[in-house]
TIFI-781979 format. One record per residue (C-alpha): residue number from 0; x, y, z; chain. Coordinates in nm, 3 decimals, decimal comma, always signed. Layout:
<sites>
[site NUM; [X; Y; Z]; A]
...
</sites>
This chain:
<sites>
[site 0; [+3,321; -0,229; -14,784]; A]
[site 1; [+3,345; -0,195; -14,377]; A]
[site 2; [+3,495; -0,019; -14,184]; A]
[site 3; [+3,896; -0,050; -14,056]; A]
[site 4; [+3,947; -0,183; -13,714]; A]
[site 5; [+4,145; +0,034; -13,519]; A]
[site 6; [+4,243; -0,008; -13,208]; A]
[site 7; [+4,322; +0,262; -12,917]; A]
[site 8; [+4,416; +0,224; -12,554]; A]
[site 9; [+4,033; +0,306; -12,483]; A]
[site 10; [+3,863; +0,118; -12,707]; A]
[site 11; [+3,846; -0,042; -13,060]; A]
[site 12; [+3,668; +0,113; -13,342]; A]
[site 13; [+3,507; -0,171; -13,549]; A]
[site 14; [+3,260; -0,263; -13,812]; A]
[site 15; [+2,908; -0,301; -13,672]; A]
[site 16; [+2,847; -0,705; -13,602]; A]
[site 17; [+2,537; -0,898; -13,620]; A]
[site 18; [+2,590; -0,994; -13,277]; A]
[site 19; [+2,550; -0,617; -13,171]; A]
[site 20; [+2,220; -0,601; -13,172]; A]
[site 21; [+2,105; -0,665; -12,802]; A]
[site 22; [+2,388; -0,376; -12,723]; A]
[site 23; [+2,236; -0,139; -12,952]; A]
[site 24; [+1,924; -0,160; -12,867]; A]
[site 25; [+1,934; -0,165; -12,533]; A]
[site 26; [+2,160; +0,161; -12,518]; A]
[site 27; [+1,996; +0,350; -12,756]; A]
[site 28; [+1,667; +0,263; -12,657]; A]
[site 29; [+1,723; +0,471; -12,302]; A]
[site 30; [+1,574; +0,785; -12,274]; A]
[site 31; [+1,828; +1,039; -12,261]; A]
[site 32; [+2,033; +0,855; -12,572]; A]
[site 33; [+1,713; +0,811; -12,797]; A]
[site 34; [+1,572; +1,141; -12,731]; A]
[site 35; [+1,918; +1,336; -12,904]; A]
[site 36; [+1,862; +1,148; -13,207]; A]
[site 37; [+1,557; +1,244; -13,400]; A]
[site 38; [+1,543; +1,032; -13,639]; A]
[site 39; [+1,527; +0,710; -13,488]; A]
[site 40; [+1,242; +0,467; -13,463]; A]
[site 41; [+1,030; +0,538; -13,147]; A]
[site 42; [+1,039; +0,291; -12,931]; A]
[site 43; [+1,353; +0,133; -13,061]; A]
[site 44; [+1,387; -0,215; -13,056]; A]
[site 45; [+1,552; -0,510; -13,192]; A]
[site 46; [+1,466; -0,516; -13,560]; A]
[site 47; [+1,566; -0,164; -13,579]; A]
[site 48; [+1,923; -0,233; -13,445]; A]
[site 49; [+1,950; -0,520; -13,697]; A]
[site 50; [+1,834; -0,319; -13,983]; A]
[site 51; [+2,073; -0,027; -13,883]; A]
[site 52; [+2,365; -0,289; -13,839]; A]
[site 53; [+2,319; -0,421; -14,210]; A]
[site 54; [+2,286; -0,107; -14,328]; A]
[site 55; [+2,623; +0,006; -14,159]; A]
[site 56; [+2,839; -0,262; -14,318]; A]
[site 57; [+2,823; -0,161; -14,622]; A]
[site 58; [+2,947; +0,230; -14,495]; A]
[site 59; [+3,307; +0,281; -14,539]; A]
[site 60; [+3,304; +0,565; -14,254]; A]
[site 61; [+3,090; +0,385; -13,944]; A]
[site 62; [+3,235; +0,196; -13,667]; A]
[site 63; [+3,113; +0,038; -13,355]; A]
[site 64; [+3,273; +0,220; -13,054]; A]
[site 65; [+3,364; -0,096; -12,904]; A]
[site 66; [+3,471; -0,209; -12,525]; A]
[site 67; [+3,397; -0,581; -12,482]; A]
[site 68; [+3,038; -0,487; -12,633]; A]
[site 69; [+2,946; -0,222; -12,885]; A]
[site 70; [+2,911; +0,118; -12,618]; A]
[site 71; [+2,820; +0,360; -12,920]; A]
[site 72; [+2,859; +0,425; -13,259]; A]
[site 73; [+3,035; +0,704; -13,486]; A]
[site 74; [+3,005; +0,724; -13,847]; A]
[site 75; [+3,071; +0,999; -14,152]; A]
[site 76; [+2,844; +0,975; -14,445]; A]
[site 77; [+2,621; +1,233; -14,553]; A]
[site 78; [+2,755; +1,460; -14,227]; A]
[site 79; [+2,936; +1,391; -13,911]; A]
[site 80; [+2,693; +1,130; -13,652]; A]
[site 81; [+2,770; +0,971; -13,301]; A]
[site 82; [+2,594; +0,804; -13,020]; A]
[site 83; [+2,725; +0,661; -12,673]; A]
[site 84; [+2,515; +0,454; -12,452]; A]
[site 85; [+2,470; +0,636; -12,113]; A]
[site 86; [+2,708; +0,435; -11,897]; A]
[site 87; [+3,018; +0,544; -12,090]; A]
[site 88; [+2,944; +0,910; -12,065]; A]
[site 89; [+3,162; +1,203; -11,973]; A]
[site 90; [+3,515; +0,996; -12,038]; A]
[site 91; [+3,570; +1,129; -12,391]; A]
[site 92; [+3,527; +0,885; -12,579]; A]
[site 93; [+3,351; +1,059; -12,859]; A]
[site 94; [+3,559; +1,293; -12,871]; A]
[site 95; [+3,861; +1,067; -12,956]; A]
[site 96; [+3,587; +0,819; -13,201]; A]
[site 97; [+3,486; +1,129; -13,412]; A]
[site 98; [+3,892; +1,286; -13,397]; A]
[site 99; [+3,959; +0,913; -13,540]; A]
[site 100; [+3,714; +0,895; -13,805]; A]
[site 101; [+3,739; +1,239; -13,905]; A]
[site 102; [+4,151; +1,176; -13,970]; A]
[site 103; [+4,023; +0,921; -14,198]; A]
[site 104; [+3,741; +1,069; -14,393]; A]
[site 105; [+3,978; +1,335; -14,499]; A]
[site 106; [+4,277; +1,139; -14,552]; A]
[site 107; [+4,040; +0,940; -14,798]; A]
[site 108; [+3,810; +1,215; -14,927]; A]
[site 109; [+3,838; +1,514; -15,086]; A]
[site 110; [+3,589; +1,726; -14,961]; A]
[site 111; [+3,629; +2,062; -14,849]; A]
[site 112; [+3,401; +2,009; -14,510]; A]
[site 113; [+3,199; +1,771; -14,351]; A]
[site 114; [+2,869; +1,872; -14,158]; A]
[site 115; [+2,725; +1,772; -13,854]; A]
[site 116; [+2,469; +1,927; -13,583]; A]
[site 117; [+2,291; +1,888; -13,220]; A]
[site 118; [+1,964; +1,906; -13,049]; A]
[site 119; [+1,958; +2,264; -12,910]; A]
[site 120; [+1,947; +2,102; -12,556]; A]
[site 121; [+2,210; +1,851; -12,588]; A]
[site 122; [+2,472; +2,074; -12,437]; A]
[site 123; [+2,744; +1,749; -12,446]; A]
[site 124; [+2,684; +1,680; -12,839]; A]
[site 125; [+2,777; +2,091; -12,830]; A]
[site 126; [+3,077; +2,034; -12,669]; A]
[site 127; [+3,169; +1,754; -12,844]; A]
[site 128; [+3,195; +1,974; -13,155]; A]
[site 129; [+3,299; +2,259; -13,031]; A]
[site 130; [+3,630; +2,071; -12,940]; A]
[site 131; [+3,674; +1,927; -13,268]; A]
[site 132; [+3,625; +2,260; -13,427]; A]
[site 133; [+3,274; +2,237; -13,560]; A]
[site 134; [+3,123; +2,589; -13,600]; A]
[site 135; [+2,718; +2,731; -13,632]; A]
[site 136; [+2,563; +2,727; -13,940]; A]
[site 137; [+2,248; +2,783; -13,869]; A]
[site 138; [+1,946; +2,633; -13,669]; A]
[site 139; [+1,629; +2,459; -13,788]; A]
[site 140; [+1,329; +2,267; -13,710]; A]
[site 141; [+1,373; +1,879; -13,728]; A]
[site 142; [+1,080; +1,641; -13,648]; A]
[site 143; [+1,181; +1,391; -13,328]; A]
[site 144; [+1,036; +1,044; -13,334]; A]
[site 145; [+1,106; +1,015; -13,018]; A]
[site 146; [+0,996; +1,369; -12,857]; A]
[site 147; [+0,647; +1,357; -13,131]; A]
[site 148; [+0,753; +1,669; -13,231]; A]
[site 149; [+0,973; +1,950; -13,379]; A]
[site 150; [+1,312; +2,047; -13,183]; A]
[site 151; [+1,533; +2,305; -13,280]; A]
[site 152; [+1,835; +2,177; -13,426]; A]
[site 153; [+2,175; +2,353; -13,422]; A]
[site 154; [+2,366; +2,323; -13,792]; A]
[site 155; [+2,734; +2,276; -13,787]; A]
[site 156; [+3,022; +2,241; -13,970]; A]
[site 157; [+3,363; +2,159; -14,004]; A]
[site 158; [+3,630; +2,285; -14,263]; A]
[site 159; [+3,943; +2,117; -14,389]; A]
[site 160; [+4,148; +2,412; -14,363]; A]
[site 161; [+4,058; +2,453; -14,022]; A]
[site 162; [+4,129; +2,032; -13,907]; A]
[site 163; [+4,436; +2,051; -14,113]; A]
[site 164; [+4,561; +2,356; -13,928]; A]
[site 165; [+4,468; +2,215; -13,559]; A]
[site 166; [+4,664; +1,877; -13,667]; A]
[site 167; [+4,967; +2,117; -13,742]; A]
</sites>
């Protein structure tokens, strides 16, 4: 099962396509996208956009943030996840991807929360979930392929309740 297209003034949230691949890799190969994500391949190339794009069809909760090209990505499965190649930065467009998919991972689920988290010094992923109402859990060490190393990573979460009462 894919994903829904939907489409906003903005952009178009879409299932991942084969033909993404050159997009993906290239934006989430640059340093300061690849570097937030720990759990990437390091270096990122081709073969590990295709692989990720396979495995993405078949996820009911992860679109393509879409422009003429795939720009980034935004997905629910086991917790909230987003990335945004560099050149579409500081427009909110996140923002509105994750409000999107979050609307319809509740009106399809029923789960009581859905997680999510940040590098400790990605200050925009912070904000990001700060505006959607995400709130510390707890921090941790996570291994970064890309950094070689453990980071701190900042736990979040987001409850129903609270979503359900911002909507209101």
């Amino acid at each position: 099962m894919t994903a829904t297209t939907i489409e906003t003034p903005d952009f178009t949230l879409r299932a991942f396509e084969p033909e993404d691949a050159d997009a993906v890799t290239s934006l989430i190969s640059e340093p300061e996208v690849i570097r937030m994500i720990p759990t990437l391949p390091y270096p990122y190339v081709r073969t590990d956009a295709k692989a990720f794009i396979a495995e993405a069809r078949n996820r009911p909760f992860c679109w393509a943030i879409a422009t003429d090209r795939a720009i980034g990505g935004v997905a629910i499965g086991s917790e909230l996840g987003y990335w945004l190649g560099r050149p579409y930065w500081g427009r909110g467009l996140v923002t509105q991807a994750a409000t999107i998919a979050i609307d319809a991972f509740f009106a399809a689920r029923d789960a009581a929360e859905i997680p999510s988290g940040h590098l400790q010094d990605n200050s925009a992923s912070r904000r990001v979930l700060n505006k959607l109402g995400f709130v510390e859990t707890g921090r941790r060490l996570v291994y970064s392929n890309c950094r070689r190393g453990e980071v701190e990573r900042v736990d979040m979460r987001l409850l129903r309740a609270d979503w359900e009462r911002r909507a209101a």
